[in-house]
N, C-alpha and C positions, 0 to 999 in steps of 0.2 A: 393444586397442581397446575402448573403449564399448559395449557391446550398447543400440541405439537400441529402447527396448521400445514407443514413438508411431510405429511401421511403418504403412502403409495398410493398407487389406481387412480390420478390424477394428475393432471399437468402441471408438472412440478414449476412452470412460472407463473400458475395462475395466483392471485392473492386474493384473499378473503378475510384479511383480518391486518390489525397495523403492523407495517411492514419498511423495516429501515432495508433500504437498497444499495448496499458499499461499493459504490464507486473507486477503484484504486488508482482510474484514469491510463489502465491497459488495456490492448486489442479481448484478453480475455471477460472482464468486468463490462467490457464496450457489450461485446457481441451480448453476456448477457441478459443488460439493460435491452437493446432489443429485444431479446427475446420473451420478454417481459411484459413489453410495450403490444408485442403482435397480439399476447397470449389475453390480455387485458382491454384491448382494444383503444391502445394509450394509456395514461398515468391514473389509477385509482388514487379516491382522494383520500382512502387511509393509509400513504404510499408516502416515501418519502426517498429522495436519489441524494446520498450523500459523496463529499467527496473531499476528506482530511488533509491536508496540504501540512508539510511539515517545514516547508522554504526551501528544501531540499530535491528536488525534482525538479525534472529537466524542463528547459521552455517548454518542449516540443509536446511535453506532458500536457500541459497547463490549456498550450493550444488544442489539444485532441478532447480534453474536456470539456471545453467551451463550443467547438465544434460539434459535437454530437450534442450538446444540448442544443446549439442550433439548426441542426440538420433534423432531429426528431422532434422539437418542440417538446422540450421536457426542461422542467425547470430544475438543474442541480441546486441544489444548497453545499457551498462552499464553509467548513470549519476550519479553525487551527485553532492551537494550545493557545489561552490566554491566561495570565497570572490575573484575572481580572473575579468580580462576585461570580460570573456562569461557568467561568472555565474554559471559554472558549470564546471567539468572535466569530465572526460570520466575513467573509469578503466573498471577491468576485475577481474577473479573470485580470482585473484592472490592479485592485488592492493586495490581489494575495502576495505573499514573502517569498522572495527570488533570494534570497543573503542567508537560509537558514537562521532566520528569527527563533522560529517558534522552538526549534529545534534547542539551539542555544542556551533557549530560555529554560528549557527544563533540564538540559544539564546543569544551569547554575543553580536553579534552584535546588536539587537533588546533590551537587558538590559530586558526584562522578559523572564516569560516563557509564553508557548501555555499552553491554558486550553477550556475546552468544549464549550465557546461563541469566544473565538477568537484563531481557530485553524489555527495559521501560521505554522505551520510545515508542515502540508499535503500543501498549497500553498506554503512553499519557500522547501523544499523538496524533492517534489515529480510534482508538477505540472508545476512550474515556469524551472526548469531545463528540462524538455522532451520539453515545448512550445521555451526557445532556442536554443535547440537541432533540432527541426525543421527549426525555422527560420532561423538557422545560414545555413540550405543547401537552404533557397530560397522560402521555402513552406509562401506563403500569407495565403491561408484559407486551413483546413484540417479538414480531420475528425478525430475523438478520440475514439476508440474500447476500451471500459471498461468493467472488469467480474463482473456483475450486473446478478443475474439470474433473472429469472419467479416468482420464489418465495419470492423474497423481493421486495414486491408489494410496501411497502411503499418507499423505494430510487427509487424505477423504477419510480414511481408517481412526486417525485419532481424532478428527474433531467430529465424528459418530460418535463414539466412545465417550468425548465428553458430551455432548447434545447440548448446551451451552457457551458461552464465551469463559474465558476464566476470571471478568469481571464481575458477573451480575448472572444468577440464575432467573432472571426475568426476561432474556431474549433468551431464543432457539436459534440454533444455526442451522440455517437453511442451505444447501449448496445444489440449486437446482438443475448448472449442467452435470454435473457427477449424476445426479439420478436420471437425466436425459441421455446418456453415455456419450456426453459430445466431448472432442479430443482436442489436441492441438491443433490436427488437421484442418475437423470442422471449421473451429475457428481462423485459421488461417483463409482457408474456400473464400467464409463469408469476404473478410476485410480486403481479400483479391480482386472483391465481385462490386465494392462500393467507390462511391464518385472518393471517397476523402479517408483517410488515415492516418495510425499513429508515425510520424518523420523520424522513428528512430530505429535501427537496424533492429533484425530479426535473426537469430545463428539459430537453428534446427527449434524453430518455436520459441527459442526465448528472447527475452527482450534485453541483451545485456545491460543498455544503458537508464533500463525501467526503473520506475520507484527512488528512491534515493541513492543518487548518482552515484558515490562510493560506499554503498552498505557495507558496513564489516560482516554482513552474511553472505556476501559473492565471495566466490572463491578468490585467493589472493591472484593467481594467476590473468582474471578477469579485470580485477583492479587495478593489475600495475598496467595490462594495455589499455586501459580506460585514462589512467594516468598519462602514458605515454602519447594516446592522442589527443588529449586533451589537459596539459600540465598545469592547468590553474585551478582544476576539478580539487587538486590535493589540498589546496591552501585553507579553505576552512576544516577541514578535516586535524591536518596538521596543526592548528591552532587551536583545537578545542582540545584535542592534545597535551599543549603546552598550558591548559588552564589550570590554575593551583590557586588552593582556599588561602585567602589573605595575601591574593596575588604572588604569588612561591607557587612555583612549578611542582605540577606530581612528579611529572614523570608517567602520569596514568595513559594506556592505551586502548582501545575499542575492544584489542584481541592481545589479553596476555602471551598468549604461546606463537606468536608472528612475531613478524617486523612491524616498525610502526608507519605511520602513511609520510614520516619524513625521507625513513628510510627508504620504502618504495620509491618518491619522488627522485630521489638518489639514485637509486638503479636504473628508473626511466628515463633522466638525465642519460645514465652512459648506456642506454641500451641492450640491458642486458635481462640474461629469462630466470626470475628465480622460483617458479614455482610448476607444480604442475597442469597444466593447460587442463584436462579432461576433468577435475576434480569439481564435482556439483557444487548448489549454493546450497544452502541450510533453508528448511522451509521456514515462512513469517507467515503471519496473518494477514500481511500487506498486500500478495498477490499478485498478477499480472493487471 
């Protein structure tokens, strides 16, 4: 059986056992890699700070990663998808994919795209690459330190429920601010209170333009003004869109029951509102 090392009556950032650290490269994940750092008295060496890059993520991203590992002296290790023997490469804030490579690369290999019931992207992107990343140094079972806070009661409730990833029952999902009750707030206080920060807005704690820039899990609303101020954000989107096996268009779209991101591009052209503003995002495992 698993030894669960996130037990109560402890300080849920202390570590004691091998321990992958997921990095999403958000204020939330930021805040609690510090808090991790203070609780441990810096990086233990059965510790590991990961950070999945999909090509898809904003500069500003990239930079706030690289920034906190030099502001704390902590060494990130940088994965993405590689169609290669590990499954993944390794880069750094120089090398990593700014075009949606990685990204690309496993829709073609896969011949569709990821959409809201069958999200392979966050599994071949972001999870499958940190769990080789482990294995390949030896680690059998490990725990998984994800920024899950307090207040998103609903993700804290089901990845309880499962106590694993839905990859590998050899890691534990750990979500150390949820057990510390820290909020959006908290996190907000901290990143108010520090020399350096993440450069991308913030609307009532979130981070609209976080993680992959036009996910088909933000609400359509948020996307087409993401589109709207920034109209070149669509173009890879829209073309992975038009990709079709033996080069012949699907037709295939990220979200059957929408519009597609040509469409949108279309309406932000003329300016116009087609959705509902207040409609939330869908949870990922991707995170702030």
């Amino acid at each position: 059986m698993l030894t669960n090392h996130c037990r109560q009556g402890r300080d849920p950032f202390k570590i004691d056992g091998p321990t992958c650290i997921s990095f999403s490269g958000g204020r939330t994940s930021g805040y609690m890699l510090w808090r991790v750092l203070q609780a441990n008295g810096g990086m233990p060496t059965d510790a590991v700070v990961c950070f999945a890059n999909t090509g898809k993520e904003d500069e500003a991203t990239l930079r706030f990663v690289r920034d906190c590992a030099a502001a704390w002296s902590v060494p990130i290790r940088w994965v993405e998808y590689c169609d290669n023997e590990k499954g993944f490469a390794e880069v750094d804030f120089e090398t990593a994919s700014r075009a949606g490579q990685p990204f690309e690369a496993i829709i073609r290999k896969r011949q569709y795209l990821p959409n809201p019931v069958t999200r392979f992207c966050t599994s071949e992107l972001k999870i499958r690459p940190m769990h080789k990343l482990v294995r390949l140094a030896g680690w059998a079972d490990w725990d998984q330190f994800i920024g899950i806070r307090a207040d998103e009661q609903r993700r804290v409730a089901k990845i309880r429920a499962r106590g694993h990833s839905t990859e590998t029952v050899h890691e534990t999902m750990c979500m150390p601010l949820a057990d510390a009750g820290i909020t959006v707030r908290d996190v907000g206080a901290f990143w108010n209170a520090q020399p350096f920060d993440l450069e991308l807005l913030t609307v009532n704690g979130r981070t609209l333009e976080g993680n992959c820039d036009l996910c088909f899990l933000k609400p359509p609303a948020q996307r087409l003004g993401l589109i709207k101020a920034q109209p070149a954000r669509a173009i890879w989107w829209i073309r992975m869109e038009s990709l079709g096996i033996a080069s012949k268009p699907t037709g295939a779209r990220f979200c059957k029951d929408g519009p597609s991101y040509a469409d949108m591009a279309r309406f932000a052209a003329d300016q116009q509102d087609m959705f509902d503003p207040d409609e939330e995002a869908l949870a990922c495992f991707c995170g702030d």
